[in-house]
LUMLUM-993039 format. One record per atom (N, C-alpha, C): residue in one letter; x, y, z. Coordinates in steps of 0.2 Angstrom, whole numbers, plus 5000, padded with zeros to 4 digits. Each point is the difference from the previous one (the first is absolute). Last residue first. Example, Ala and Ser with C-alpha at 12.3 -4.5 7.8 and 13.67 -1.06 7.14 Angstrom:
2
S506449895035 S500450065001 S499650055003 A500249725000 A499650065000 A500450065000 
This chain:
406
X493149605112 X499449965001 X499649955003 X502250134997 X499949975007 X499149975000 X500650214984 X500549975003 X499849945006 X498450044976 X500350045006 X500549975006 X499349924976 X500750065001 X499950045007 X498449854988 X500449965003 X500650065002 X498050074988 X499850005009 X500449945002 X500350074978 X500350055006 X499649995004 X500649804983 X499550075000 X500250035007 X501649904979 X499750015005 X499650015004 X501449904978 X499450055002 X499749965006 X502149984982 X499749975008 X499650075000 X502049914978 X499650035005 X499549985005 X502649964991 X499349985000 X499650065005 X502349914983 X499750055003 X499350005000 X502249845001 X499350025000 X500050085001 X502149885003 X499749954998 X499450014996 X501450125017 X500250004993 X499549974993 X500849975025 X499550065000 X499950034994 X500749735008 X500250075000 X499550034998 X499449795004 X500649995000 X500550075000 X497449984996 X500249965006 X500850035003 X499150194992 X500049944994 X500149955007 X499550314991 X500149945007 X500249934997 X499250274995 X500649965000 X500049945003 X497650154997 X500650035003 X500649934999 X497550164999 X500449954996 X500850015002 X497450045011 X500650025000 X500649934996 X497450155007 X500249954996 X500950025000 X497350045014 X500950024999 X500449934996 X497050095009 X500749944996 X500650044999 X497750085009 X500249945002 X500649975000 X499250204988 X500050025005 X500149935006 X500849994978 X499550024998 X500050015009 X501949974989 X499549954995 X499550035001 X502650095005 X499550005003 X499649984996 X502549945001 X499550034997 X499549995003 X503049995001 X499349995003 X499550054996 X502549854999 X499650074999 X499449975000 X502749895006 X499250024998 X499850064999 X502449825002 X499950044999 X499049995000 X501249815009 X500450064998 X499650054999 X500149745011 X499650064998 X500350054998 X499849725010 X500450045000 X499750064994 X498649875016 X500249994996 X500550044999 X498249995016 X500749985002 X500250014995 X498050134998 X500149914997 X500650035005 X498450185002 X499749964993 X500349935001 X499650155021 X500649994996 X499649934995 X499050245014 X500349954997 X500249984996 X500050175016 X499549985001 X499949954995 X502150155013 X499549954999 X499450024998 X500950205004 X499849945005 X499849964993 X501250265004 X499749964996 X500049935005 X500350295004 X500249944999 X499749944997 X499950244994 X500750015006 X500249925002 X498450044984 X500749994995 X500250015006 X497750065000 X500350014995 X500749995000 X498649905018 X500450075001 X500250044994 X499149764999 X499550065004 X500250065000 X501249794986 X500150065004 X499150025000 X501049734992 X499550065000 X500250055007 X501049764981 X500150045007 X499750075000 X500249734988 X499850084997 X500050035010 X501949814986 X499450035004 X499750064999 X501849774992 X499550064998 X499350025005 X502349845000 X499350005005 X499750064997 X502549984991 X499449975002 X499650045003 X502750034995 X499250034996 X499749955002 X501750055019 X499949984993 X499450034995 X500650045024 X500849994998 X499849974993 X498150065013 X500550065002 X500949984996 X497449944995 X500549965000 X500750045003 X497750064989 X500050005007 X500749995003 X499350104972 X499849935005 X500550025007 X498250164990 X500749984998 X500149955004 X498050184995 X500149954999 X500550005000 X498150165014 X500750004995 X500249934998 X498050195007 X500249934999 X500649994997 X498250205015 X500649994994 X500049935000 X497750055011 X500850024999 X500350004993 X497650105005 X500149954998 X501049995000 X498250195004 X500449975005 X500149925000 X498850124982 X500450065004 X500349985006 X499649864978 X499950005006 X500150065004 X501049824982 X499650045000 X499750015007 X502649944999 X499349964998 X499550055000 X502650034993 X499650035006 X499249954998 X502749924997 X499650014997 X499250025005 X502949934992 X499450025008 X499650024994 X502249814997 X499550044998 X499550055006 X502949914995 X499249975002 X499750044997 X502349914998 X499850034998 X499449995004 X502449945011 X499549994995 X499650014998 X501549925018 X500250044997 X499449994992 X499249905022 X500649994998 X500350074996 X498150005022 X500449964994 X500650004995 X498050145019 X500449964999 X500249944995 X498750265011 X500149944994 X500649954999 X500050165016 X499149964999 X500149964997 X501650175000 X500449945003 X499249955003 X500850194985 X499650015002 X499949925003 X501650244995 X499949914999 X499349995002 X500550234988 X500249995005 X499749924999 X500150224982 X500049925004 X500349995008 X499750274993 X500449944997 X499849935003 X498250194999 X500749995004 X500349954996 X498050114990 X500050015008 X500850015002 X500250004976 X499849945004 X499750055007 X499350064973 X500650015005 X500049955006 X498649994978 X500650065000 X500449985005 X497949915001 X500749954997 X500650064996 X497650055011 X500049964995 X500649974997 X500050135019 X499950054995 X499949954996 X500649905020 X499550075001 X499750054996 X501649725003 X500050094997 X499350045001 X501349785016 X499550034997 X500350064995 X501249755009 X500050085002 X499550034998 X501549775005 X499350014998 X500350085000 X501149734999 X499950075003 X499650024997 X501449765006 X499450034997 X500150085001 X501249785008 X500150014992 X499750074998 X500849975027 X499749964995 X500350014992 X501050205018 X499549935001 X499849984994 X502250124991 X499350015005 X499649955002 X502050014986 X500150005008 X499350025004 X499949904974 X500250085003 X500249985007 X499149874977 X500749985005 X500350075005 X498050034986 X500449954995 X500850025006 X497150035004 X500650034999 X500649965001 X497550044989 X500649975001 X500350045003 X497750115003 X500749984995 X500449965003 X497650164999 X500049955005 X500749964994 X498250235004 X500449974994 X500449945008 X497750164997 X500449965005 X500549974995 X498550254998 X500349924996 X500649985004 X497650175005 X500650004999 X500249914997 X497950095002 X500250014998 X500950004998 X498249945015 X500050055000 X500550034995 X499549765001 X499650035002 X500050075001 X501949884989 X499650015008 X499450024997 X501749884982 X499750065002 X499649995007 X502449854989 X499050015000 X500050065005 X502249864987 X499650055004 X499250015000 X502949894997 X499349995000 X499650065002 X502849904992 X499550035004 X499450015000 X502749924998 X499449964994 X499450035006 X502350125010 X500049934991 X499349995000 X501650155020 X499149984996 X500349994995 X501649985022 X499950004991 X499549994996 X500850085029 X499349984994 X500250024993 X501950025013 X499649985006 X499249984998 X502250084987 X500149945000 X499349975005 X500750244990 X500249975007 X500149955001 X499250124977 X500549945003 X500350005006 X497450124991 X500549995004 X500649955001 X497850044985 X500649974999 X500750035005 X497150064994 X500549985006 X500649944996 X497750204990 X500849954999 X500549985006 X497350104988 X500450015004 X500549944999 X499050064977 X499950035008 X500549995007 X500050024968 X500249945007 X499750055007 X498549994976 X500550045002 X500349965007 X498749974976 X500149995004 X500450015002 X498249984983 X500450065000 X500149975009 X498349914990 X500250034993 X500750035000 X498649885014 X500349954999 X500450044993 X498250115014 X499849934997 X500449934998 X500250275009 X499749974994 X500049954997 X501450055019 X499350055001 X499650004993 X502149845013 X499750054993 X499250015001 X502549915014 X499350015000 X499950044994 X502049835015 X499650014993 X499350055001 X502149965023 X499549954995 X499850074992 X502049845015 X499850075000 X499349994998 X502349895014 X499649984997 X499750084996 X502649885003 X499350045000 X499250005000 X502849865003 X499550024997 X499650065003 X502349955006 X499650054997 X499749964996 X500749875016 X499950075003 X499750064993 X501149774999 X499350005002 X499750095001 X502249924983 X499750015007 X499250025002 X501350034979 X499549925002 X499950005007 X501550184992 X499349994995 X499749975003 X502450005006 X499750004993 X499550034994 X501850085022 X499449964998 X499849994993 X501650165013 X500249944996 X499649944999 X499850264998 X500249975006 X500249924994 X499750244993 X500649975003 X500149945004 X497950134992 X500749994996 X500350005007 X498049905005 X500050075000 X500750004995 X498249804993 X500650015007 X500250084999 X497649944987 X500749975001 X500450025005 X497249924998 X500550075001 X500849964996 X497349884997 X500750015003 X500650064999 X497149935001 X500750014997 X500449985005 X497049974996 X500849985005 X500650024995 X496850065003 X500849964998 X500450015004 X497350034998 X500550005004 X500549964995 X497850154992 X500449945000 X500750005004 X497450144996 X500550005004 X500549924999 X497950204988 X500349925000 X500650005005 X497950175000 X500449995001 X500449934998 X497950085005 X500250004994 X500549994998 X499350145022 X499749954994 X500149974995 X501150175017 X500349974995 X499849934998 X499150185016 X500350034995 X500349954993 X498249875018 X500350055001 X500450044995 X499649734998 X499650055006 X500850065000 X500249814986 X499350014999 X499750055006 X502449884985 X499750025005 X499250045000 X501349784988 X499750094999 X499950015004 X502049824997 X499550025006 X499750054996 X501549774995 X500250065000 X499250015005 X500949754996 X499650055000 X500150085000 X502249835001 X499249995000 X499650045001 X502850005000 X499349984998 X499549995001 X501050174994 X499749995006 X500649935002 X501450124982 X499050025002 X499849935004 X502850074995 X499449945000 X499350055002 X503050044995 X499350025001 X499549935000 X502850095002 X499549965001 X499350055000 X501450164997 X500549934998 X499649974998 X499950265005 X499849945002 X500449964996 X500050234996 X500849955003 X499949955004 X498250114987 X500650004995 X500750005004 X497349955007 X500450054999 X500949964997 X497249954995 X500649955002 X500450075000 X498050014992 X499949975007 X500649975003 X499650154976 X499550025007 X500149965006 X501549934981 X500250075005 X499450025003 X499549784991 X500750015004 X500050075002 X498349894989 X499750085002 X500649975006 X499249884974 X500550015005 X499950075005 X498349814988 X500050075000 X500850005004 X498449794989 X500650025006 X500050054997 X497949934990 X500749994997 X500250035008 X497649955002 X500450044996 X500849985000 X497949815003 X500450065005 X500450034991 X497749785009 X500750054994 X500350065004 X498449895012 X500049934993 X500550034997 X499350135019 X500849945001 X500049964995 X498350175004 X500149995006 X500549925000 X499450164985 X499349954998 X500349945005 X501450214996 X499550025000 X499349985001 X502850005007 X499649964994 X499150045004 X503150065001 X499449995001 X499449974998 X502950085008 X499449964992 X499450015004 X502750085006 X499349995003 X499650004993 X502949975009 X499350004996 X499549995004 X502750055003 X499549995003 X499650014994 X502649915006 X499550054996 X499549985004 X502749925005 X499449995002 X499450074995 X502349934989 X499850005008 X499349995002 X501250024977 X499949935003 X499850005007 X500250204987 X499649964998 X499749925001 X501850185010 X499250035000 X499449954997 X502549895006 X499850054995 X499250025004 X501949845017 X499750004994 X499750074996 X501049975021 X500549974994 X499549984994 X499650085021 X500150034999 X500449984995 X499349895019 X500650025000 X500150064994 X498049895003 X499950035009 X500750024996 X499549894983 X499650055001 X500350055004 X500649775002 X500450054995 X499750074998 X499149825013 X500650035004 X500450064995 X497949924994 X499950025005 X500650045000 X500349894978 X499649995007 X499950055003 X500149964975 X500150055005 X499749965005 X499549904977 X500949985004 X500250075003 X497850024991 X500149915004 X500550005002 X499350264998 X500349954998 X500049955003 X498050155006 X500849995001 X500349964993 X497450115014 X500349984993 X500949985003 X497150055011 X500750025000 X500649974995 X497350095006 X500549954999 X500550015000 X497250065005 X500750034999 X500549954999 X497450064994 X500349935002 X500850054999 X497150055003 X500650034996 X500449945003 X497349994993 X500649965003 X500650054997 X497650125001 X500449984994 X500849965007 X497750105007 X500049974998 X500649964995 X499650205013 X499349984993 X500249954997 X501150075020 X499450015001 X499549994993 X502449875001 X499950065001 X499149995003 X501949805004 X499450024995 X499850075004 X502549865000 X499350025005 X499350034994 X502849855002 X499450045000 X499650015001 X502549914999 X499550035002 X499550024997 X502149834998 X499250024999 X500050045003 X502349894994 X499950035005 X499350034998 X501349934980 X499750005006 X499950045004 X501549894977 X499550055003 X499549995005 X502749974983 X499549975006 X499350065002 X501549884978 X500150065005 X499549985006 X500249904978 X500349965004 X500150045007 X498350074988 X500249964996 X500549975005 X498450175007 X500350024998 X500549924993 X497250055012 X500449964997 X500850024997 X497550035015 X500750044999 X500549954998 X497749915002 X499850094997 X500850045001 X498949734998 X500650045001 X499950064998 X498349815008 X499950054995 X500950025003 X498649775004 X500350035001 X499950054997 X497849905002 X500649964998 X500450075002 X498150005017 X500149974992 X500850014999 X498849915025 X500450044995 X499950014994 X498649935024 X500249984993 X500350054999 X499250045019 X500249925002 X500249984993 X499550245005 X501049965000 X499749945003 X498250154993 X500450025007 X500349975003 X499049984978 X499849965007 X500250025005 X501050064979 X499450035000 X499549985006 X502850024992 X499249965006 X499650064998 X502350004986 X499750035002 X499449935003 X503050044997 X499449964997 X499450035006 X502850064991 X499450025002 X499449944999 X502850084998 X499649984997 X499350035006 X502850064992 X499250025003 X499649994997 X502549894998 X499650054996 X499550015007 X502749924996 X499549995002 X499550064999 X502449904996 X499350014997 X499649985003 X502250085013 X499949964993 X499450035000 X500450015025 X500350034994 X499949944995 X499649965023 X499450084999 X500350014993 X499849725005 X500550075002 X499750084998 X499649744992 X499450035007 X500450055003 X500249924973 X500249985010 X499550035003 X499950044977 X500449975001 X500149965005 X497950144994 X500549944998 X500249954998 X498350155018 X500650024998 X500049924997 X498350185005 X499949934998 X500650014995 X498650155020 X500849994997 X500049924998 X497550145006 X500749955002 X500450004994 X497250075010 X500650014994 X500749955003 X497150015001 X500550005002 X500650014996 X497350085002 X500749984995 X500550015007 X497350004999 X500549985004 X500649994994 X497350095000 X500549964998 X500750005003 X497950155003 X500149955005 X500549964995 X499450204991 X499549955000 X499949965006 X501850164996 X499350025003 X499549955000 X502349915005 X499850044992 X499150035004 X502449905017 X499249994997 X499950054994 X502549905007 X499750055002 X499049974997 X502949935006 X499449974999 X499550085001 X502749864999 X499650065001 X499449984998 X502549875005 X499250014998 X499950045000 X502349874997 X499950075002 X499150024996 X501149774989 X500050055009 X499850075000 X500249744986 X499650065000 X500450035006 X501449824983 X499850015005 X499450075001 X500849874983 X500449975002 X499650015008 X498750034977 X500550045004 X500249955007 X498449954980 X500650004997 X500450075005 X498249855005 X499750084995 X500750035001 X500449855018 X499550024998 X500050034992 X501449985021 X500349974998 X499149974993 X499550125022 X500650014998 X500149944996 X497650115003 X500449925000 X500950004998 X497650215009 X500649974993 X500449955006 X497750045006 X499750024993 X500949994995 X498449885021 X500950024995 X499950024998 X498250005019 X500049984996 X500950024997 X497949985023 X500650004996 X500349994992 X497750015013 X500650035005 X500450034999 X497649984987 X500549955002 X500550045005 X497650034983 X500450015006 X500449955001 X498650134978 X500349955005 X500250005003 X497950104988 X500750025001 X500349945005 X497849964987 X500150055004 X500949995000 X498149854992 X500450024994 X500650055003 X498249855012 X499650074996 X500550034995 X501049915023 X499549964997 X499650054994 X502750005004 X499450025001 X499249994999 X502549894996 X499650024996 X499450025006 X502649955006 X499249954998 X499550084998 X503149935006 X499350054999 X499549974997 X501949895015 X499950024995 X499350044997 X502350025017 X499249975001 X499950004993 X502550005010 X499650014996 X499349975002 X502350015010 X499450025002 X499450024996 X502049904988 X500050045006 X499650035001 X500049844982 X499950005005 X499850045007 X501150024976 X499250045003 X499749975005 X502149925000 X500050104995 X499450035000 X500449754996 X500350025012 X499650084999 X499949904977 X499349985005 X500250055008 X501849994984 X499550085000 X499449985004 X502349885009 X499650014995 X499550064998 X502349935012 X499550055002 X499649984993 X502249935006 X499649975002 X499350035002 X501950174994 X500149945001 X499549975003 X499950214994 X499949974995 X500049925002 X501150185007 X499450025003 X499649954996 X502450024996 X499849935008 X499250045002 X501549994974 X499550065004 X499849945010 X501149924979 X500550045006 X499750055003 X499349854983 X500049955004 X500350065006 X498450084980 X500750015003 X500249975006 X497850034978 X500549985007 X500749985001 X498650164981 X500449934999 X500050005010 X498350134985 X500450005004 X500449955001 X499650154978 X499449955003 X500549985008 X500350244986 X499949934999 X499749955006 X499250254991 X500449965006 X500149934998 
C-alpha cells in the first residue's frame, strides 16, 4: 500500500486535526490497579485520512472466544466513494476496545475493491468472515444496470482464521452458492452475521444480505431504480464450509426496498431480521420480519416499522444475554440526516422499539453491535465532529443505561 498523500479536496478532512479525531468523546484508558484489564468509555481504533487510507467505513465487530474484540472496516484509498481500491481491514482489543493493535489487511484485491464484513464466530471457536469483491472501476450504478462482466460485478468470499484474527485463510470464492445468476448488485451484512443456538438449527451460521433484481423484459427501466433491490439471507450448516441462499424478499412494487439488513435470534428461537429500506412508499426508512425455520424462509414479507426512526441507512440489532433481556438496536436518530447515534430497545421482540440512548448530537452513519460481558454492550460505529465520516469509533456502554425513560 503506498503511503497516504493528503488531498486538499477531501471536505471531511477540512480543518480537522488527528488531536480533533481522537478527540471525539474520547476518554482515555488507565491502567487498572494491579496490572488488570482496562477501562475507559471511548476509544479510535480507524482515523480517516490515517495508515495510508483516505478514508475507514463500513464497521463490523465481533468478540473471539477469549474475550478479544476485532473490529473490521473498508479502508478505502482513493476517495471516500464505495468504488476504486479499497481493501478489508481489521484491528484486534484485547481490553475490551479501549486499546487497538496495529492495523491488519485480511482482503486485499489490488486496485479492486473489497468489503462489506460480516462475521460471526462458530461454536468451536474458528472467526468465519464473509466479503464481498467488485471491479474498482464498477460502480453500483453500472452493476445495478448490468453492463458489466461476471468478473467485474459484485462476488462473494468467505475466509477464516483459527488463533482468532492474528492470521486468516486465503479469500475463498462461494459466488454461485450465494448469489443467484440474474442478481446484479450484491453486498453481505454489513456487520456481524448470527449462529444460531436454540432448537433444530444449532449451529447454524446465519448472514444477512442484499441484491438487486433486473427490470421484467420489456420494460423500460434501467436497473437502478430503488425498487428492485432485495434483501435475503446466507446459511451453512457446516461451519462456513458450504453455503446455501435462504429466504428472499425482493418485491419491485416499489412500497418496501429491503437493502443492507440485520439479525439476532429471539429467545425462542426464531430470527428477527431488521432492514434498510432504500427510498420505498412505505412509512419511515426501516423494516422488520421474522423466519421460523432458521432463515430458510420468511414468516411474512417485511413490513415498515415506523418505531424506528431516521434517516436512510444501515443499522445494527442485537439480542442481549438474557431470557428476557431486550432487543437493541443502533442507528442514528436524525429523521432527515446521518447524526445523533442512538441505541434504541424492543421488550416486544421487534413489534416496537423506544429510545433509550443517544451516544453524541454529532453527525453518524453506519454501526454494529457487541455484547462484552453481561454488563457492557459495545458499539463501533461512524461518526466525526464535522461529518459522519471522520472516525470510526468505538463506545462501551453498560446496560443499566439502556432502560427507556431512566
Amino acid at each position: 500500500m503506498p503511503a497516504f498523500t493528503p488531498r486538499s479536496s477531501l471536505p471531511l478532512l477540512a480543518g480537522v486535526t488527528l488531536g480533533a479525531f481522537l478527540a471525539v468523546g474520547a476518554a482515555p484508558a488507565a491502567a487498572a490497579p494491579g496490572g488488570g484489564p482496562r477501562h475507559c468509555d471511548t476509544s479510535v481504533p480507524f482515523v480517516s485520512g490515517t495508515e495510508g487510507y483516505t478514508a475507514f467505513r463500513i464497521p463490523a465487530v465481533v468478540t473471539a472466544r477469549s474475550g478479544t474484540l476485532l473490529a473490521f472496516a473498508e479502508g478505502r484509498a482513493g476517495s471516500l466513494g464505495d468504488a476504486g481500491n479499497i481493501d478489508l481491514v481489521l484491528k484486534r482489543s484485547g481490553d475490551g476496545g479501549c486499546t487497538w493493535g496495529p492495523l491488519q489487511v485480511v482482503h486485499e484485491r489490488g486496485p479492486d475493491t473489497a468489503g462489506n464484513p460480516a462475521p460471526v464466530l462458530t461454536s468451536a471457536g474458528r472467526l468465519v468472515l464473509l466479503s464481498t469483491v467488485n471491479a474498482g472501476d464498477a460502480s453500483e450504478a453500472e452493476i445495478m444496470r448490468g453492463e458489466v462482466t461476471p468478473e467485474q460485478s459484485r462476488r462473494v468470499f468467505v475466509q477464516y482464521s483459527d488463533d482468532e484474527g492474528a492470521s486468516w485463510s486465503a479469500p475463498r470464492e462461494i459466488t454461485d452458492q450465494a448469489k443467484a445468476s440474474t442478481w446484479r448488485w450484491y453486498a453481505t451484512g454489513p456487520g456481524h452475521a448470527v449462529r444460531l443456538t436454540v432448537g433444530a438449527h444449532a449451529g447454524r451460521l446465519v448472514v444477512p444480505a442484499n441484491h438487486s433484481i433486473a427490470p421484467p423484459a420489456g420494460s423500460p427501466d434501467l436497473g437502478t431504480e430503488a425498487k428492485y433491490y432485495g434483501g435475503h439471507l446466507l446459511y451453512s450448516d457446516d461451519d462456513g464450509a458450504s453455503w446455501q441462499i435462504g429466504a428472499v424478499d425482493d418485491n419491485p412494487d416499489g412500497y418496501l426496498n429491503v437493502n443492507e439488513s440485520t439479525a439476532a435470534e429471539l429467545p425462542d428461537g426464531r430470527l428477527y431480521l431488521n432492514s434498510r429500506d432504500q427510498n420505498g412508499s412505505a412509512p419511515g426508512t426501516r423494516a422488520d420480519t421474522y423466519s421460523a425455520d432458521g432463515g430458510e424462509t420468511l414468516v411474512q414479507p417485511y413490513r415498515p416499522q415506523a418505531t424506528l426512526v431516521g434517516p436512510v441507512v444501515q443499522g445494527s440489532v442485537l439480542r442481549l444475554a438474557g431470557p428476557h433481556a431486550p432487543l437493541l438496536y443502533s442507528g442514528p436518530a436524525d429523521p432527515n440526516s446521518r447524526a445523533v447515534m442512538t441505541l434504541r430497545t424492543s421488550t416486544d421482540q421487534g413489534a416496537t422499539w423506544q429510545p433509550a440512548l443517544a451516544l453524541s448530537g454529532l453527525p453518524a452513519g453506519y454501526s454494529d453491535l457487541v455484547q462484552l460481558d453481561n454488563r457492557t454492550v459495545g458499539v463501533l460505529y461512524e461518526t466525526g465532529n464535522s461529518g459522519p465520516y471522520q472516525t470510526i469509533t468505538f463506545r462501551r456502554v453498560s446496560v443499566g443505561d439502556l432502560r427507556p425513560g431512566r
